[in-house]
Every structure is written in C-alpha cells, then in structure tokens.
N, C-alpha and C positions, 0 to 999 in steps of 0.2 A: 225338846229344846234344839233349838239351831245356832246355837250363838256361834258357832264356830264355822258355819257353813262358810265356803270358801278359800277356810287355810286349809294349806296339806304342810304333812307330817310325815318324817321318816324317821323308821328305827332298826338299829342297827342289832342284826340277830347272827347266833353262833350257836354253834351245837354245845346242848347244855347251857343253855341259856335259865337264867333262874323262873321258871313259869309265871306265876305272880307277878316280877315286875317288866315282864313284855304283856303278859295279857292283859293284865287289871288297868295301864293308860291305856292299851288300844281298844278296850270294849269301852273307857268313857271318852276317850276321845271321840272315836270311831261312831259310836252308841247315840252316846247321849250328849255330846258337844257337834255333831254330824259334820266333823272334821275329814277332811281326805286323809287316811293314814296308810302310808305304803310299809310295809316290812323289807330289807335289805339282805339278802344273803349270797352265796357264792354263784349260784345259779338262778337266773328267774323259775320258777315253780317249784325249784326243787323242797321238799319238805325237809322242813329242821324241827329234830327234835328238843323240846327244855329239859331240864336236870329231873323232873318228877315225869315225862312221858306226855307233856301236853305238847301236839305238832301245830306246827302252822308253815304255810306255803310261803314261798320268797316270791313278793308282787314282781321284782325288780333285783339287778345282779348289782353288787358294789361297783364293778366298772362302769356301770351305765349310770352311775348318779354323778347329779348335778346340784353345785349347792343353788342355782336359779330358780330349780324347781318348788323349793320347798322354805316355810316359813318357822321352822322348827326340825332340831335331830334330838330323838329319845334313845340312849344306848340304858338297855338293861343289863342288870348283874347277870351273876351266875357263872359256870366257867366260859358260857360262850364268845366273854371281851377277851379273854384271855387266850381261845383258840384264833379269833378274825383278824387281831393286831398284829400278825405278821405280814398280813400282805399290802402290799403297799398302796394297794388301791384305797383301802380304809383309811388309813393314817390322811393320805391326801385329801382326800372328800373332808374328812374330820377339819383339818386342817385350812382349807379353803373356803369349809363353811362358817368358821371361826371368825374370818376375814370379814364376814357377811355383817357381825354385828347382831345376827337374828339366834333367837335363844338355843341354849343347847343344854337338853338336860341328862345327867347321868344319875342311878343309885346303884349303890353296895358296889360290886365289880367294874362296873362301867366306866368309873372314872382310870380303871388300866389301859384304856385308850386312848384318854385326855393325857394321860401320863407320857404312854409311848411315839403321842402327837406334839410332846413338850410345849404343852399348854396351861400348864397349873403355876409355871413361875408368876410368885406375887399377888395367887390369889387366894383368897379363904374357901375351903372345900372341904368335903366328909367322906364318908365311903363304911365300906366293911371294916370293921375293927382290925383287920390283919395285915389291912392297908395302910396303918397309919406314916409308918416308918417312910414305905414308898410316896406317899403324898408328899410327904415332908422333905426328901430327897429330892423329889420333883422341883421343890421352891415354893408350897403353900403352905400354908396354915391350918393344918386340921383340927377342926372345932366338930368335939363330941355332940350331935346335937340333929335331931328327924331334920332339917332342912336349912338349908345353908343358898345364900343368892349371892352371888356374886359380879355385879355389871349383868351381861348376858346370860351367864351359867344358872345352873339350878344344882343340888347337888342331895342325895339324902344317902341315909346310910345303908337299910336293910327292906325287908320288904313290910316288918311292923309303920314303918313311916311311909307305906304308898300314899293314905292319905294326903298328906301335907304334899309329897310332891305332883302328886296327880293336880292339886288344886292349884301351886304355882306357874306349872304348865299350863293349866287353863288362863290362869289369870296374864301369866305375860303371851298366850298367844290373841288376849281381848285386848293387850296394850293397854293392860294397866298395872304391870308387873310382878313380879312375886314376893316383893318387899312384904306384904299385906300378910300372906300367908306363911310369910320366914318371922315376921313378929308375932304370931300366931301358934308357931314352933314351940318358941321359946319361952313364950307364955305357960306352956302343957306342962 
C-alpha cells in the first residue's frame, strides 16, 4: 500500500516514551501507508529509549522543526511528554503547528503537552485515566472512550485503543477525516 506516499509525519519522542504507541503508528504509517515519518528528539541521532527498552534514533532535533514540513504531529504516551514539555522548543512547534489547521494526534500521556501548550480549552479529549482532572483543568471535556476527534485533534486513551487511533490518523492524513473511525469507537 502507498496510500500515503507523499505525506510526512512527525512525532514527538522522550525518554520513556510508552513503546507501543511510538512504534505501532510509525511501523503502519511508515510500513504499510509509506508515509514519510520523522521521529523528533533532543538531538538528531541521538537514541531514545521507551519505558519497556525498545530504542529508536531521533531523525531530527526539536529545534530544527518546522510546522511547513510536515502534514501531521504524532505525540506518544508514556513518561517521555512529560520529560520533552519543558523545553520550549516543543511547546512552540506544538503550538505553531496548531495554527497550521493540519491533524495532531496524541494518546494516553501525550496530550501533557497539548496541555502545557494550552491547547485543550473547549475542546473534547481523552488521555490516560490519571489525566482526567488535568484535562479538565486545561478547559476540555474528557470523554471516557478509545477515540475522541476533535476539529483537527485526534486523541485516545491507552495503548489497548492503538487501533482506532492509528486508523484515524490514517484516515484524516487521506482527507477524509477521523469522524469515521471516532463513530466506530463508540460503536465497540
């Protein structure tokens, strides 16, 4: 499959990153939608570890992103949002890729950077169950539930719901949104 060829994709990686949801989009974006997908870290090559020991190299350093580049940001769970969200370089990328209008999807931890980019006022979001309070602080609406779309956003909860989010990913990076697969959710 190539349906994807063409778009590029970044996602945002930290140490202790939850392995499952940085690997499992990038092997089918990457794989089987033959999506351009860069991973983002503090250094270009430097390897980052996930929370179970799986590495993967940083394509590209936070400073050097651009939201022109890219058609889609993937930030995975894990504690790695919760290490990258202090430097400001993140926040800002986060932030100005927002502006872009083009999708941005978070699951379980990920959305701590949508948070500390103050970007959830007003909208319906999910995340890790320990998140809920901070979601809701943030200004959105946390709705228990594998996938959650929001305008732009994508959002799920843990890494049992990769599924669903991997498939909205796909679907609003084909421009035909993740509406399809959020009622699809809800249906299970």
């Amino acid at each position: 499959m190539e349906e994807l060829k063409g778009k590029r994709v970044v996602m945002l990686a930290g140490e202790g990153f939850e392995d499952m949801e940085l690997m499992y989009p990038l092997y089918r974006l990457r794989y089987e939608a033959c999506a351009d997908v860069k991973v983002a870290g503090l250094e270009k090559g430097k390897t980052i570890t996930g929370k179970h020991g799986m590495p993967v190299a940083a394509d590209i350093a936070f400073k050097d992103l651009s939201p022109d580049d890219y058609d889609c940001l993937v930030i995975p769970g894990g504690q790695g949002p919760d290490h990258i969200r202090i430097y400001p370089e993140v926040i800002r990328f986060v932030q100005d890729f927002d502006r872009t209008g083009k999708p941005v999807a978070a699951i379980c931890h990920g959305v701590q950077i949508l948070i500390t980019a103050r970007l959830l006022k007003g909208k319906r979001a999910t995340g890790w169950k320990s998140l809920v309070v901070d979601i809701e602080d943030a200004g959105a609406t946390y709705v228990n539930e594998p996938l959650i779309t929001d305008a732009q956003y994508i959002f799920s909860r843990q890494p049992t719901d990769l599924g669903y989010f991997c498939d909205a990913v796909l679907r609003a990076l084909q421009g035909a949104g993740a509406g399809q697969a959020a009622g699809m959710a809800r249906a299970q």
